[in-house]
C-alpha positions as CSV (number, residue, x, y, z in Angstrom):
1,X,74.6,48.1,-112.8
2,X,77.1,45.9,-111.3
3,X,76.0,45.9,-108.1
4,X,73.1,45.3,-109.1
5,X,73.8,41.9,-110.9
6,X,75.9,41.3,-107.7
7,X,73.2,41.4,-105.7
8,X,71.0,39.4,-107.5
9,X,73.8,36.5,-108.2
10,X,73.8,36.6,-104.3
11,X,70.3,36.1,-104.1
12,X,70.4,33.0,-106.8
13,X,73.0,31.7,-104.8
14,X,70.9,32.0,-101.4
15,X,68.0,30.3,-103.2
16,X,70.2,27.4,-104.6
17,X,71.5,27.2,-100.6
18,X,68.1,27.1,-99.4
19,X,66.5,24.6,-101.4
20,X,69.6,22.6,-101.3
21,X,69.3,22.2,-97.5
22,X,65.4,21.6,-98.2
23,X,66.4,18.9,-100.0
24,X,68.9,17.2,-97.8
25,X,66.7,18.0,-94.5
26,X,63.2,16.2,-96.2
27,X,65.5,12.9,-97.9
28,X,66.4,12.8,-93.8
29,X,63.3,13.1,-92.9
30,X,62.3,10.2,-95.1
31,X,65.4,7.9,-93.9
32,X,64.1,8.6,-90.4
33,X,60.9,7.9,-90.7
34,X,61.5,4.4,-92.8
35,X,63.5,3.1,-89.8
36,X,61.8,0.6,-88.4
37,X,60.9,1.5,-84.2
38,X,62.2,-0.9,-82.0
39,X,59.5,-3.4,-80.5
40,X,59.1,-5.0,-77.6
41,X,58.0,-9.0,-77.5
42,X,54.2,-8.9,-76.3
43,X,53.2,-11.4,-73.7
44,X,51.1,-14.4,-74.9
45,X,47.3,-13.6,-74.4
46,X,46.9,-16.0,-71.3
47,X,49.6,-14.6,-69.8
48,X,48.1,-11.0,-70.1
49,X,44.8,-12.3,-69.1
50,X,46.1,-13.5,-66.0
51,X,47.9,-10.1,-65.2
52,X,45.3,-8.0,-63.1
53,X,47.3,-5.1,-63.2
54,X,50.9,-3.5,-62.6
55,X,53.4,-6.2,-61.6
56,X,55.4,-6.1,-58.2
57,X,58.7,-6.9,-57.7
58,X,60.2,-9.1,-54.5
59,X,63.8,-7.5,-53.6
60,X,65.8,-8.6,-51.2
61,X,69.4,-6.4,-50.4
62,X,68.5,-4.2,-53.3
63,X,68.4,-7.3,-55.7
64,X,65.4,-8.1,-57.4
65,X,64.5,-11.9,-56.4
66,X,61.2,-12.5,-58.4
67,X,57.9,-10.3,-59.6
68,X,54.2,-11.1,-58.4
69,X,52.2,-10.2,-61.3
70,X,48.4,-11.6,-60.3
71,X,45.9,-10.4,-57.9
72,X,45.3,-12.4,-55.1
73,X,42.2,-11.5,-53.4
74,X,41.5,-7.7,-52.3
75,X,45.1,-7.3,-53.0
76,X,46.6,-6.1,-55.6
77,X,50.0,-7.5,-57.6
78,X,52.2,-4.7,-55.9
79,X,50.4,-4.9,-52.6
80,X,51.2,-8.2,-52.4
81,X,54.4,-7.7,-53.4
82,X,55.3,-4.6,-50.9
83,X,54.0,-7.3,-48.0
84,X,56.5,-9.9,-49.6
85,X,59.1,-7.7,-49.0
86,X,58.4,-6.4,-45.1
87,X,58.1,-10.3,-44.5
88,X,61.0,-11.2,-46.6
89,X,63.3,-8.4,-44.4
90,X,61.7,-9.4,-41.0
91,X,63.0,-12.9,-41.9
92,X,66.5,-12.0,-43.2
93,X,67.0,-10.1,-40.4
94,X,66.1,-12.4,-37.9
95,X,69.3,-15.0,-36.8
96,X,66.7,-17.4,-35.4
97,X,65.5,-18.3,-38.8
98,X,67.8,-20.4,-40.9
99,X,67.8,-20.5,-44.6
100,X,67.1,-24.3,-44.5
101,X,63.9,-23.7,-42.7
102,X,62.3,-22.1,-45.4
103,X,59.9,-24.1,-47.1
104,X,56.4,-24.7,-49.3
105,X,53.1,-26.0,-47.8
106,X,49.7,-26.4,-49.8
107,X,46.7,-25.0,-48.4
108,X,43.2,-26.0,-50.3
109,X,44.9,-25.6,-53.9
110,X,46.9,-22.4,-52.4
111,X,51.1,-22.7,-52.1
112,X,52.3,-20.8,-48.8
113,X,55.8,-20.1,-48.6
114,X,56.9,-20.2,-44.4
115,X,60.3,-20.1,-42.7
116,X,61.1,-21.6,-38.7
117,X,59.5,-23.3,-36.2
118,X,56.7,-20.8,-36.0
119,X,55.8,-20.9,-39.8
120,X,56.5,-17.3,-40.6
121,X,54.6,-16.3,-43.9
122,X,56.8,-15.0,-46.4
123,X,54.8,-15.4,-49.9
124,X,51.7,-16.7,-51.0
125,X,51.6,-18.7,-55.0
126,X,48.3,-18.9,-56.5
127,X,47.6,-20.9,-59.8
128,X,46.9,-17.4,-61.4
129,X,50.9,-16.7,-60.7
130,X,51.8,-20.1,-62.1
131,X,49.8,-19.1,-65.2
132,X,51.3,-15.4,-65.4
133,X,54.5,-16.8,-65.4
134,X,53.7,-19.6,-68.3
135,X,54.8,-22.6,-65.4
136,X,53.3,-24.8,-63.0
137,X,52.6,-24.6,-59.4
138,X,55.1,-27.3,-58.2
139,X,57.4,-25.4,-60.3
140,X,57.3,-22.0,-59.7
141,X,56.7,-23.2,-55.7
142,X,60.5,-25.2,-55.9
143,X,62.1,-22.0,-57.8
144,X,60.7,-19.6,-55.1
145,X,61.7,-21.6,-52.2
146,X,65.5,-22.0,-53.7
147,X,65.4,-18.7,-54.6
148,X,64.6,-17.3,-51.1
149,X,66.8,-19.5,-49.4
150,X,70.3,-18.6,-51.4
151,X,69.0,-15.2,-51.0
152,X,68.7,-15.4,-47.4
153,X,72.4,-17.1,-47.1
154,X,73.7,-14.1,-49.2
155,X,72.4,-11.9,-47.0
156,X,73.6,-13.1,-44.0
157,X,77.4,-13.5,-45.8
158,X,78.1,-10.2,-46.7
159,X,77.2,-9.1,-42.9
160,X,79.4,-10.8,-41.2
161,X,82.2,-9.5,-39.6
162,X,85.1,-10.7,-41.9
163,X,83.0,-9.0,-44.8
164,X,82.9,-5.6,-43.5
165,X,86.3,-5.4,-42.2
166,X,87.4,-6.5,-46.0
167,X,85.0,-4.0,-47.4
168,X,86.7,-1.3,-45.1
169,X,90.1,-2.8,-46.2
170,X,89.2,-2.5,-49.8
171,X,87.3,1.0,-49.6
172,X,91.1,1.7,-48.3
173,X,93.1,0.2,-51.0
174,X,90.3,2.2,-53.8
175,X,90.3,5.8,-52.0
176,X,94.3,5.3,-52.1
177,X,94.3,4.4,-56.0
178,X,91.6,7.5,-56.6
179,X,93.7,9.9,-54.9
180,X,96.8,8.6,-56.9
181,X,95.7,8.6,-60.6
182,X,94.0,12.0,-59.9
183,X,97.6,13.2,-58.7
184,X,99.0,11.8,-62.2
185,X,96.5,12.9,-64.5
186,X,97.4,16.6,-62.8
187,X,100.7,16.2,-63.2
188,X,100.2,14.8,-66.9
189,X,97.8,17.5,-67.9
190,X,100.1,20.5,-66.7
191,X,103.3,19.1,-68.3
192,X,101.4,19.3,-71.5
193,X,100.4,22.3,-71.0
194,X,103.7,23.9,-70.4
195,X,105.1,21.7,-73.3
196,X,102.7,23.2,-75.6
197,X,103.2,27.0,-74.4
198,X,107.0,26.7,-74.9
199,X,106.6,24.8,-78.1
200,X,104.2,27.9,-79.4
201,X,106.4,30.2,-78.2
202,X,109.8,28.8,-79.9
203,X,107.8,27.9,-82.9
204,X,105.5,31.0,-83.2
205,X,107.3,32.6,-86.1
206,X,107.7,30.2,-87.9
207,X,103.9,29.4,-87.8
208,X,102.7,32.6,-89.1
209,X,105.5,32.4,-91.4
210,X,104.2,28.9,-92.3
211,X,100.2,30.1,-92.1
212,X,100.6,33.4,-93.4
213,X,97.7,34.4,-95.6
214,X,95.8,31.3,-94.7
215,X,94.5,31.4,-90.9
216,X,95.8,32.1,-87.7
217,X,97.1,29.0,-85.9
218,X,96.5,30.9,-82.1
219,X,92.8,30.7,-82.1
220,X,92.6,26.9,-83.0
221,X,95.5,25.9,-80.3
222,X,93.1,27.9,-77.8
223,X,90.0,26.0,-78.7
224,X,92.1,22.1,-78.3
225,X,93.7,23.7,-74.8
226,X,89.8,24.1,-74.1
227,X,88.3,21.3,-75.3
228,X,91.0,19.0,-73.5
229,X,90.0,20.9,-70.4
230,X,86.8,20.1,-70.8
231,X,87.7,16.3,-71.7
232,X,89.7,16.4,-68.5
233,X,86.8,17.4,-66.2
234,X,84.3,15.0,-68.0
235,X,87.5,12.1,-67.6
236,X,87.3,13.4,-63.6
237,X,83.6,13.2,-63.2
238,X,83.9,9.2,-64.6
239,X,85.9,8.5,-62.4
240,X,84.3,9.7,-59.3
241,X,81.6,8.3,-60.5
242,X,83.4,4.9,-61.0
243,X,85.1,5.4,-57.6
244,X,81.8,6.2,-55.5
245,X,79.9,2.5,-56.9
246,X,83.0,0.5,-56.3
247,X,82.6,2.0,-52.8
248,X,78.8,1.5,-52.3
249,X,79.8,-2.5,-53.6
250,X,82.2,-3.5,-50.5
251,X,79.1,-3.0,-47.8
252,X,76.2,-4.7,-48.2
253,X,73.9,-1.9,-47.2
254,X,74.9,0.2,-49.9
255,X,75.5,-2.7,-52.8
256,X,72.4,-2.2,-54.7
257,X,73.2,1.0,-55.9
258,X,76.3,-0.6,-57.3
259,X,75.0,-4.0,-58.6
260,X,73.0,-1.3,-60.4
261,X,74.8,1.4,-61.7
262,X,75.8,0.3,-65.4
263,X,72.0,-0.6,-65.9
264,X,71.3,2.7,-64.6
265,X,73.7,3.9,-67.1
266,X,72.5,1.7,-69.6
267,X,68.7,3.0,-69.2
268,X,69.9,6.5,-68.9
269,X,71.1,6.2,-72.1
270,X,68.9,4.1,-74.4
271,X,66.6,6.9,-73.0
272,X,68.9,9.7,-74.2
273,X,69.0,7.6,-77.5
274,X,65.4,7.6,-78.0
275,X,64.7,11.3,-77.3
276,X,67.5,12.1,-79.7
277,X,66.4,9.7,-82.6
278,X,62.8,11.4,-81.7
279,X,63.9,14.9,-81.6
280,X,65.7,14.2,-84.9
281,X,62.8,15.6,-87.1
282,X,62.1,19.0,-85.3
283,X,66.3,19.3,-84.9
284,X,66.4,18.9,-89.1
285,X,63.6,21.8,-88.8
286,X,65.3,24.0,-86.7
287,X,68.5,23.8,-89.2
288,X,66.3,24.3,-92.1
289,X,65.2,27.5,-89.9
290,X,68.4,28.5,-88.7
291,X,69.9,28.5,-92.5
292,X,67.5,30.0,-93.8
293,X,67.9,32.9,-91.7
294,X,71.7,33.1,-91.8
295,X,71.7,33.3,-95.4
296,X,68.3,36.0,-95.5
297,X,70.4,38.4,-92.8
298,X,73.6,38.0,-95.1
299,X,71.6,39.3,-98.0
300,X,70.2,41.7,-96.5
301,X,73.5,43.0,-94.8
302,X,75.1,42.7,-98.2
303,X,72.7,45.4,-99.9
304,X,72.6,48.0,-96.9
305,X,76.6,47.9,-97.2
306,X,75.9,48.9,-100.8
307,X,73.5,51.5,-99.9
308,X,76.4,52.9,-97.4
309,X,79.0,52.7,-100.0
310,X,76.9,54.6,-102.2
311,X,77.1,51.8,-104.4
312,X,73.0,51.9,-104.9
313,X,71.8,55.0,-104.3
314,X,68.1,55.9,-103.1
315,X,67.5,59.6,-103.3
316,X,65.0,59.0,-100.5
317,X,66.8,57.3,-97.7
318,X,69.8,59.0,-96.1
319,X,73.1,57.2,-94.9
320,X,72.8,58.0,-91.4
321,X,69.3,55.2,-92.0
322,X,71.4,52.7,-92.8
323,X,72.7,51.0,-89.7
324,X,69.2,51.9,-87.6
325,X,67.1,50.5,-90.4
326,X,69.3,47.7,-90.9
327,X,69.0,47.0,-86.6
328,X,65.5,47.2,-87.4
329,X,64.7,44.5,-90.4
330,X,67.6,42.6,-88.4
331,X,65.3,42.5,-85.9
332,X,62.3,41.5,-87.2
333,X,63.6,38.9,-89.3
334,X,65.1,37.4,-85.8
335,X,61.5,37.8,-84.3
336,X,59.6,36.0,-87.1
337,X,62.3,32.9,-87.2
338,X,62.1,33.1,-83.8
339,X,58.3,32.7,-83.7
340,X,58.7,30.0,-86.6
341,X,61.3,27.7,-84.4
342,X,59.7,27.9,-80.8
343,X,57.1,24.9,-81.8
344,X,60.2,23.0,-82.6
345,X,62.4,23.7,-79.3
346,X,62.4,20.7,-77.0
347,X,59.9,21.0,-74.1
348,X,58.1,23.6,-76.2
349,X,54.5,22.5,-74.9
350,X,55.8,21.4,-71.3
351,X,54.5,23.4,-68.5
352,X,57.4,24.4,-66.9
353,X,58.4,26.3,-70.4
354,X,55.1,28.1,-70.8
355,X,54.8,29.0,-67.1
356,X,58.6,30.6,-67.7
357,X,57.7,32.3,-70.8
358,X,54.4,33.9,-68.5
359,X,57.1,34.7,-66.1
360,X,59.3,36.1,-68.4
361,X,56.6,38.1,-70.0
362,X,55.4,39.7,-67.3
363,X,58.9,40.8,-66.4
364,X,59.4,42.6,-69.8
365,X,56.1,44.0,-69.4
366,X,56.1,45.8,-66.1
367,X,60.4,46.4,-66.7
368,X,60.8,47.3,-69.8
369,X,58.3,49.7,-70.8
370,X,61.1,52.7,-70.3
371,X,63.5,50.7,-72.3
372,X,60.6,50.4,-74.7
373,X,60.2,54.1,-74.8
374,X,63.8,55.1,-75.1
375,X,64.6,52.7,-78.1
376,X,61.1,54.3,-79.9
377,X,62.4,57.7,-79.0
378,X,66.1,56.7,-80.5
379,X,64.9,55.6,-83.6
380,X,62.3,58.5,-84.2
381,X,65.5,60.9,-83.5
382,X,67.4,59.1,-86.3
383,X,64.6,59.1,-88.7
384,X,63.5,62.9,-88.2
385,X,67.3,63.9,-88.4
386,X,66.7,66.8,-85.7
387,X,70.6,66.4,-84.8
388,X,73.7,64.3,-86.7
389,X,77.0,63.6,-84.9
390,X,79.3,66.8,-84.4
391,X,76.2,69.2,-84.2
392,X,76.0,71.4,-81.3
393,X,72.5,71.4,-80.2
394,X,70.3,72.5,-77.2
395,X,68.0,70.0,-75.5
396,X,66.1,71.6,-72.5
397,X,68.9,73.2,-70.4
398,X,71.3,71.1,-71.7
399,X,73.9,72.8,-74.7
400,X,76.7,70.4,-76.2
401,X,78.1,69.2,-78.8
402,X,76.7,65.7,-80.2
403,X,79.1,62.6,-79.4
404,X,76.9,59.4,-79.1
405,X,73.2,58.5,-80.9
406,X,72.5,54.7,-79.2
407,X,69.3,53.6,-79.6
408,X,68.6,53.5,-76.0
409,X,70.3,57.2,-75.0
410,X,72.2,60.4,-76.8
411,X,75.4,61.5,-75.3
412,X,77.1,65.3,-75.9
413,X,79.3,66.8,-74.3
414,X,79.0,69.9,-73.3
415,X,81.7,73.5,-73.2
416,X,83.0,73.2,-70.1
417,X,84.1,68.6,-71.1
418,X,81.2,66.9,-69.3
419,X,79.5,64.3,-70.7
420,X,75.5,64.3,-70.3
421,X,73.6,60.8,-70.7
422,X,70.7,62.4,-72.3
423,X,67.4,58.9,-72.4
424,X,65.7,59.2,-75.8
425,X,62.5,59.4,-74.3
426,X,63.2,62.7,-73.0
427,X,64.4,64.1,-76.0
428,X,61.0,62.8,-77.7
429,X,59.2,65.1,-75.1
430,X,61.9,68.0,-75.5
431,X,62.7,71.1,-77.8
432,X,65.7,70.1,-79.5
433,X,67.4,73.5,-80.7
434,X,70.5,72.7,-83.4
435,X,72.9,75.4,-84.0
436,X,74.8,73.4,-86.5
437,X,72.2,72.2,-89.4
438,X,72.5,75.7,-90.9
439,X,75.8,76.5,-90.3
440,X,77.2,73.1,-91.9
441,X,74.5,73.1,-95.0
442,X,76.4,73.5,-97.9
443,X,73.5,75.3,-99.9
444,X,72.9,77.8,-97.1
445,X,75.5,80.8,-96.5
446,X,74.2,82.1,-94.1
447,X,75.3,80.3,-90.9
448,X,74.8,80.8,-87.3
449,X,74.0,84.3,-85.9
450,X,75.2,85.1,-82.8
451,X,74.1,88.0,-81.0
452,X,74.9,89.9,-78.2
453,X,73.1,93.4,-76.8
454,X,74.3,96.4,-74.3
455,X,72.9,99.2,-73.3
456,X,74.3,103.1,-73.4
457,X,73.0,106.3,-72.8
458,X,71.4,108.6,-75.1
459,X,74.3,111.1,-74.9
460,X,76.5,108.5,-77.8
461,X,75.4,109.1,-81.4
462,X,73.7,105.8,-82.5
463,X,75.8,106.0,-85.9
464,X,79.2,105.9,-83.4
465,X,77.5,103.4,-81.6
466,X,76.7,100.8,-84.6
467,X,80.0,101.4,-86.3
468,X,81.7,100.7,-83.2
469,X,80.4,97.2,-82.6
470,X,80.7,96.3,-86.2
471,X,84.3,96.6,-85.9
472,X,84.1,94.8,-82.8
473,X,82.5,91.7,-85.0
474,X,84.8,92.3,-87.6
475,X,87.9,92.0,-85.4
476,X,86.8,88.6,-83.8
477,X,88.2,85.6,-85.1
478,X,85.7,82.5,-86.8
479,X,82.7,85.7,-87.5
480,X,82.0,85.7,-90.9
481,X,82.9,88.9,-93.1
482,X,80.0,87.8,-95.4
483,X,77.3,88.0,-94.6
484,X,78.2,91.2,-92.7
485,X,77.6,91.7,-89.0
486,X,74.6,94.5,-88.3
487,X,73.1,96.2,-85.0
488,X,69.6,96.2,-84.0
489,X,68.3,98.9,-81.7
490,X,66.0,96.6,-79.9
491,X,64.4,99.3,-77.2
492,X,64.3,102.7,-76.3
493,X,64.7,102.6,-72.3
494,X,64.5,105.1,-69.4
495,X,68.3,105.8,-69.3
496,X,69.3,104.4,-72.2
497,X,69.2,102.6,-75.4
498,X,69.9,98.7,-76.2
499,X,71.8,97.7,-79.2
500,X,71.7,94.4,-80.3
501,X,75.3,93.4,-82.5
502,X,74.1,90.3,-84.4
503,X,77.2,88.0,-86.5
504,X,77.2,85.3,-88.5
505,X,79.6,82.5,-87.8
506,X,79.9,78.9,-89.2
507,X,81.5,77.6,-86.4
508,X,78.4,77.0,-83.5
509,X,80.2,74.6,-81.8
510,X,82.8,77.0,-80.7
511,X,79.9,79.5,-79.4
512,X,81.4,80.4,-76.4
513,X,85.2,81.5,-77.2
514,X,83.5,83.3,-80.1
515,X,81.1,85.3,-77.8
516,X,84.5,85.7,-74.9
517,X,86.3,87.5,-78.1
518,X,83.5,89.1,-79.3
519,X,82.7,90.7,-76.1
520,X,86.2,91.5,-75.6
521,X,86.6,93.6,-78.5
522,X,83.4,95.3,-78.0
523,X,85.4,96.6,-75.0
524,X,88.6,97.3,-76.7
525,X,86.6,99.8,-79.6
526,X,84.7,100.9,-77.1
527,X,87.1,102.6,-74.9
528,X,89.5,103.1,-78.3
529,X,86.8,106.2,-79.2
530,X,85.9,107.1,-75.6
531,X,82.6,105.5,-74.9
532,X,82.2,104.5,-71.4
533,X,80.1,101.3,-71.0
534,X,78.2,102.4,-67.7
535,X,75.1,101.7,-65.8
536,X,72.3,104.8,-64.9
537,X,73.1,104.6,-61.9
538,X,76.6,105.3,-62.1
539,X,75.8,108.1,-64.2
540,X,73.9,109.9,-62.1
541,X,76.9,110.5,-59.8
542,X,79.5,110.8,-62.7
543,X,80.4,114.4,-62.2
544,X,84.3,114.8,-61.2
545,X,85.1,111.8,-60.9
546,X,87.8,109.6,-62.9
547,X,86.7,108.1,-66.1
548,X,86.1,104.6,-66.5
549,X,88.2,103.9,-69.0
550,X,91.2,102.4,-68.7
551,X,94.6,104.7,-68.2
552,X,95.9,102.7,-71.8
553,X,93.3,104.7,-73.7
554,X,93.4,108.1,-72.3
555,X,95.6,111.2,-73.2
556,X,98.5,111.6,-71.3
557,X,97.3,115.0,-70.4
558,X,94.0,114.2,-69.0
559,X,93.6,115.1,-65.2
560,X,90.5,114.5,-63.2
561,X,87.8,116.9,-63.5
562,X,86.4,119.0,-60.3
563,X,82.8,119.1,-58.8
564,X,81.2,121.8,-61.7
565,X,79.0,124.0,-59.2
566,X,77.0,127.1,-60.7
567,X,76.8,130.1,-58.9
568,X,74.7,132.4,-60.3
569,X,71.4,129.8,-60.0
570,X,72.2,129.3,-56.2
571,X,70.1,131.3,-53.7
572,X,71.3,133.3,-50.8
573,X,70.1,131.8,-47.1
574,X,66.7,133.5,-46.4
């Protein structure tokens, strides 16, 4: 009765967990939904009118100088902008052209951008870019022009000579300080370390002397020795990081990638913000799943440990079900959370997931099938009880003694110490033979009987015969006085007769040193009252010669009989 009130207390408390977290998970739910989404500023309608499609932008030295963002003919925005930027290069690369010469003329309402004596096109400005960018012609034509120009100086600065040989000279100088605070941060990480391991081990009695009966303090200085590890490589990996763009921004090839690394972090992670804050209601789910689950296996572990204890007792279910049936609803309650939470996993509905799972499925489909078969096979074994641990059973060839029931295989081991990795599947399909299930019931006194059968000739009374191997029985160890051994005569052959000595024991799984005694001491009685275990055809040649039985058991006066001949039936040569 008071595990029963147990049990249901723990079940009030799992409900009170459960709609607790309910609770909290849908009030964040709420909070999250109520925050207002960032927004971005739209354009003003003339602007976006005068937009014909995706903008282009004009980069110079991997720095962005200005974005086309009108159509201009059969050309689109970034067309026009992609043939900015080959002209735009041509001209930065060529030393004939000076900055200066770049300039602005008007053609029939249309603003050309040229640089040097040969008027090299760089840009064209229509009044539909004035418009897109909200200025006027003259305007945007002037802020073009200056911008090129300074970009073209630029460009030419950071290739000179005296440039690149400081870029060299710094690249230098920042490999040099890399290679040092690398050095120190080893050094510094390892004399903590071995500070720490001799503090623990001059201090470590004291600690569980100070934590005893609390928690051990071992576990948690392993977790901080990992974590800081871990805080060491991500330190390492910042600073390689920081290392390689201060690198890329001494030469003015690679300077892009620098000028725009921190917005590169930047978008990376107002991106990883924005996935998170958007993930946030299927991550509250998956808690609400996961709980759930935790507390329904704890419950459910809770009352098969009672039904192991014997502190609820089913008259139906046996306590060799417990662990296998507790595998089992362990398993589906997994499956059906499982199936629950895979909607909620990130990239649940993304191709690349579902092609996996396909992948994945056809794996376990075409692999697994004999797995399938052995872990159906184990738990039919369990729940038909053909066999228990300790029993000596038969499978097939196969005789042993029980040491292992796994879901997957059954191990025993057999008289002579091998082990034999028996799969379930085959024991599904297989005669299983168990010597022990009598022999161990405490209801049944019979036990196991072992039997054993030879053969002697017709010239032994059968009486001598049967009390002769009853004794045998009677004087070998672990056979049962009760019930008593008995002899069957099982046939009536040529030469001679077959008795069959039948004993009980209740000791099967020590079968074969019972059946060594046994047929010892048949051998002992045997030749004790003179009865010579022989074959026919020894017999038919027996007369005068020695008796088979050993010198121990026969009279000191016995002597070896002669060839018996009779004369009065032999005829005289004709």
């Amino acid at each position: 009765m008071l595990t029963v009130l147990f049990l249901l207390d723990r079940f009030s408390l799992l409900l009170t967990k459960i709609l607790m977290v309910s609770v909290v998970c849908i009030v964040g739910l709420h909070l999250i939904g109520a925050t207002p989404a960032r927004s971005q500023s739209p354009l003003a309608p003339e602007v976006q009118q005068a937009i014909g499609a995706e903008p282009g932008s004009v980069v110079l030295d991997g720095k962005t100088l200005f974005q086309i963002r009108s159509n201009f003919g059969p050309l689109s925005a970034l067309q026009r902008a992609n043939l900015t930027n080959e002209q735009l290069s041509a001209v930065a690369s060529n030393l004939q052209i000076s900055p200066e010469s770049v300039r602005a003329e008007n053609v029939q309402g249309i603003t050309l951008i040229v640089a040097g004596e040969k008027n090299v096109h760089i840009t064209t400005i229509t009044p539909e870019d004035a418009k897109a960018e909200g200025a006027t012609q003259e305007t945007l034509t002037q802020k073009y022009v200056a911008t090129i120009r300074s970009s073209l100086i630029t460009f030419r600065e950071q290739r000179s000579i005296e440039k690149i040989v400081r870029g060299v000279g710094y690249a230098i100088l920042a490999t040099l300080l890399f290679w040092l605070t690398i050095r120190l941060l080893n050094k510094l990480f390892a004399v903590t370390l071995d500070r720490l391991g001799n503090w623990l081990e001059h201090y470590s009695d004291r600690l569980k002397d100070a934590n005893r009966g609390v928690l051990p303090i071992t576990p948690f200085i392993t977790v901080i020795l990992h974590f800081a590890e871990l805080g060491r490589s991500v330190l390492y990996l910042f600073l390689a990081c920081v290392y390689l763009f201060m690198i890329f921004g001494f030469f003015p090839w690679t300077q892009g990638l620098s000028s725009n690394f921190w917005a590169i972090i930047g978008a990376t992670l107002a991106e990883t913000e924005r996935a998170i804050v958007g993930y946030l209601p299927n991550l509250f789910t998956l808690v609400l799943i996961v709980f759930i689950t935790r507390e329904i296996l704890a419950f459910i572990h809770l009352f098969f440990k009672e039904i192991k204890l014997g502190s609820i007792s089913l008259p139906w279910f046996y306590a060799d079900w417990v662990q296998p049936t507790f595998q089992l609803v362990r398993f589906f309650v997994f499956a059906l959370a499982l199936a629950i939470a895979m909607p909620f996993i990130p990239g649940f509905k993304s191709p690349a997931f579902q092609g996996v799972s396909l992948v994945l499925s056809a794996l376990l489909t075409l692999g697994a099938a004999s797995a399938v078969s052995n872990i159906i096979g184990g738990f039919i074994v369990v729940y038909t009880r053909s066999f228990q641990i300790g029993d000596m059973i038969k499978i097939g060839e196969l005789i042993g003694i029980v040491l292992e029931k796994d879901v997957l295989v059954t191990r025993i081991r057999t008289p002579k110490n091998v082990v034999i990795t028996i799969p379930n599947s085959t024991i599904l399909s297989s005669n299983v033979i168990n010597y022990s299930t009598l022999a161990k019931d405490l209801g049944d006194t019979t036990g196991l009987v072992l039997h054993t059968t030879i053969t002697l000739g017709y010239d032994i009374p059968w009486q001598k015969v049967h009390q002769v191997l009853i004794e045998a029985a009677q004087a070998t160890p672990q056979i049962l006085s009760n019930p008593a051994p008995f002899v069957l005569q099982t046939s009536l052959n040529d030469f001679n007769v077959s008795y069959e000595l039948n004993a009980y024991t209740d000791c099967p799984e020590y079968s074969p040193e019972i059946y060594s005694d046994l047929h010892r001491n048949i051998q002992d009685k045997c030749n004790e009252v003179g009865i010579e275990i022989m074959s026919p055809s020894f017999l038919a040649l027996r007369d005068g010669n020695h008796s088979t039985i050993p010198e121990d058991y026969l009279p000191n006066d016995y002597k070896t009989p002669g060839f018996y001949v009779d004369a009065s039936k032999s005829q005289p040569p004709t």
